[in-house]
N, C-alpha and C positions, 0 to 999 in steps of 0.2 A: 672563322674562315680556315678550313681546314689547307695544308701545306700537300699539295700531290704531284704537285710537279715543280718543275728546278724553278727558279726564280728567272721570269723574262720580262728584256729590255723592252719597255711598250712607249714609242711615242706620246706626248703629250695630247694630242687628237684623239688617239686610239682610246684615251681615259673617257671619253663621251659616249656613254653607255648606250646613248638613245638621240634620235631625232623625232622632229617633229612627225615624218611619217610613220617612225614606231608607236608614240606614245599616244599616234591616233588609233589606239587601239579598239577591238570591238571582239567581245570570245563568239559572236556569231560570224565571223568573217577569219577566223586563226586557222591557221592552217595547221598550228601542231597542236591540235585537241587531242588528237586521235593518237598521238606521239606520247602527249603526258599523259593522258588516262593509261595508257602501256606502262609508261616509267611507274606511276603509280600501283597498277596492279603487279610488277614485276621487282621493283625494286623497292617499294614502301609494305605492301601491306604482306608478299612473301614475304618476307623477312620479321613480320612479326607485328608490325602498327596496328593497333585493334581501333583506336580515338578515332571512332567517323567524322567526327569536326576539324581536324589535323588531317584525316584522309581527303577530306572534301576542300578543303583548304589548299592542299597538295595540288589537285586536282584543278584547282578555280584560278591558280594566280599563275600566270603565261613566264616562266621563267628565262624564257628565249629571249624577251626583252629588259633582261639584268645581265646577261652579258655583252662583252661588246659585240659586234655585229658578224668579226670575222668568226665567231665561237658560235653563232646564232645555230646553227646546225647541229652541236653537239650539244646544247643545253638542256636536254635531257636523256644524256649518256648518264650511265653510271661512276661519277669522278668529280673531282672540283675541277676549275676553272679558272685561266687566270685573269682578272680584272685589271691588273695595273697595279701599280706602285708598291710591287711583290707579295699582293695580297691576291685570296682566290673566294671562287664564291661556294661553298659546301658543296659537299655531296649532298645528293636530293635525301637520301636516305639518314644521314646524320643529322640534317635539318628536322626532318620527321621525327627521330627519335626524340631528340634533343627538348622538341616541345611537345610532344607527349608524355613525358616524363615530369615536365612540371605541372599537368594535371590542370589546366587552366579552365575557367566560367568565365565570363563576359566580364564581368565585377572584380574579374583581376584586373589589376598596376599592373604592367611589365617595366622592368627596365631591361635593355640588352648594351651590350659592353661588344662593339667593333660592326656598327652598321655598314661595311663594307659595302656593298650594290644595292642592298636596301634590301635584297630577298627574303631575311629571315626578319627582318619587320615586315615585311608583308603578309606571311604568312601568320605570326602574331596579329596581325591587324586584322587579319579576318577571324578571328575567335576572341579579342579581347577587345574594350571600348576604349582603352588608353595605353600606347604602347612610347616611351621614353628610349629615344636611342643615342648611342655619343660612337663620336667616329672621329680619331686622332688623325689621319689625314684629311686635311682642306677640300683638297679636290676632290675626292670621293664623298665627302659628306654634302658637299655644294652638288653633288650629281646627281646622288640617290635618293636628297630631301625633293630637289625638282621631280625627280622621275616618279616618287611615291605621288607626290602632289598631284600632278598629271594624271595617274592612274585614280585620282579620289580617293586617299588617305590622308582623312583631314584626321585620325584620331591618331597618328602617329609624328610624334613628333621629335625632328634630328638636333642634337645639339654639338658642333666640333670642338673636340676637347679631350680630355685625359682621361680617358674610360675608368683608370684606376681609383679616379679619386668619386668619382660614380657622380649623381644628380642628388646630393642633401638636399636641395632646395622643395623636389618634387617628392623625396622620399616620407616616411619608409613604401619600400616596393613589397609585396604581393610573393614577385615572381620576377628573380635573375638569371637572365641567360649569358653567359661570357662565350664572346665567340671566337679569343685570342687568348693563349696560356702564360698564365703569372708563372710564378714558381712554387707562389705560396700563395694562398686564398687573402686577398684584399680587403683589408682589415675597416676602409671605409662602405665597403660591398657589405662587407658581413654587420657594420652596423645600420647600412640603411635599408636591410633585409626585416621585414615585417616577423613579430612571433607569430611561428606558423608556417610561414612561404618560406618558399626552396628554390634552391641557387643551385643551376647546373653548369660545371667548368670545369674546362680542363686545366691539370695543372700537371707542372714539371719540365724538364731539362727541354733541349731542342731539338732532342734524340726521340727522350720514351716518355710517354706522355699518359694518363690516366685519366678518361671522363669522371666527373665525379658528382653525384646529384647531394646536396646540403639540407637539410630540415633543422630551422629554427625551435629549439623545444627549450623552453625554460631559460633563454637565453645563450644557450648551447647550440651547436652546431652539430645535429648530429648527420655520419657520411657513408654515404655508399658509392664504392666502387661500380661503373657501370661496364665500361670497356677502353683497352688501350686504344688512343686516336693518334694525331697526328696534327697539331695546327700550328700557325704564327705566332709567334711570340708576342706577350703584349708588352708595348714599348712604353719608352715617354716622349714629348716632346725631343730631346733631345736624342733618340735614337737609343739610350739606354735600355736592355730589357727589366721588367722588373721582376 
């Protein structure tokens, strides 16, 4: 969840991403089709996304109903968003990168590390058959597993809890996306990362921050710098960053 704007005081209401009238959704009756095909043609594939599966994906999942309702207008600006509980929902365009970079087939495991509104498991969900997410705040995980539910994401599944300490139970993962910056790459992450699959995160201070995509080889880690970002810091429980 990338950090774009200042942190705002949001009502406890306000955290309800969706009503029953939103989540009656139908993409033959959307009115912002015509708005994300734009976003998508202007700001995902200019910019360099080649993954037609990732584009089409971009393109299929209505992201006006992941934010909350007074944002519903700008949900496909180019910019995060704020969601609540000083957390935001990505730029459309670093969401794009982010999982095109991990190279995913259907027969990937995801796990993702900060399910925030649920967007970027959605967009996982429509390219992979099992997608594992963990979301250290209550109320936003209680939101975003209904809201996915609703939209018919039985292959996605929310767990609330300590992202850092990742899902051993479901592991090894395939394919990690961290969507909040450690400092240092999470030593339980990097062991329930499969030999092979690659972990994309940012990491570093609350300032300057480095995307960074991982490849498991030989038990190694090997890294590549992709571009300076900007996200939330990944907490714990206690409000600690780690």
């Amino acid at each position: 969840m990338i950090r774009g704007l200042t942190k705002s005081i949001i009502p406890v209401l306000f955290l309800v991403l969706f009503s029953s009238s939103r989540t009656n959704y139908s993409i033959q009756d959307d009115k912002y089709q015509k708005v994300r095909q734009r976003m998508v043609r202007e700001q995902i594939v200019a910019r360099g996304i080649k993954d037609q599966k990732v584009i089409q994906a971009m393109i299929k999942v209505p992201r006006h109903l992941f934010v909350p309702e007074a944002y519903e207008r700008m949900a496909y600006e180019d910019r995060p968003l704020p969601i609540g509980e000083g957390q935001t929902i990505s730029q459309p365009y670093i969401v794009a990168l982010m999982t095109e970079l991990l190279e995913l087939t259907p027969n990937t495991k995801v796990l993702e590390i900060g399910t925030g509104s649920g967007y970027q498991a959605a967009i996982l969900g429509e390219l992979v058959n099992e997608v594992y997410t963990i979301e250290i705040v209550e109320i936003l995980g209680q939101t975003s597993s209904q809201l996915l539910s609703d939209l018919g994401y039985k292959n996605i599944h929310v767990k609330i809890g300590d992202g850092y300490k990742g899902w051993p139970e479901k592991a090894p993962f395939d394919a990690i996306i961290v969507t909040c910056a450690p400092s240092d790459i999470p030593k339980p992450l990097e062991n329930q990362l499969k030999e092979g699959g690659k972990m994309i995160i940012p990491l570093g201070g609350s300032i300057v921050q480095e995307l960074i995509l991982l490849e498991k080889k030989n038990g190694d880690l090997i890294k590549k710098v992709v571009a300076p970002v900007r996200f939330v810091p990944m907490v714990r429980h206690d409000g600690i960053r780690y």
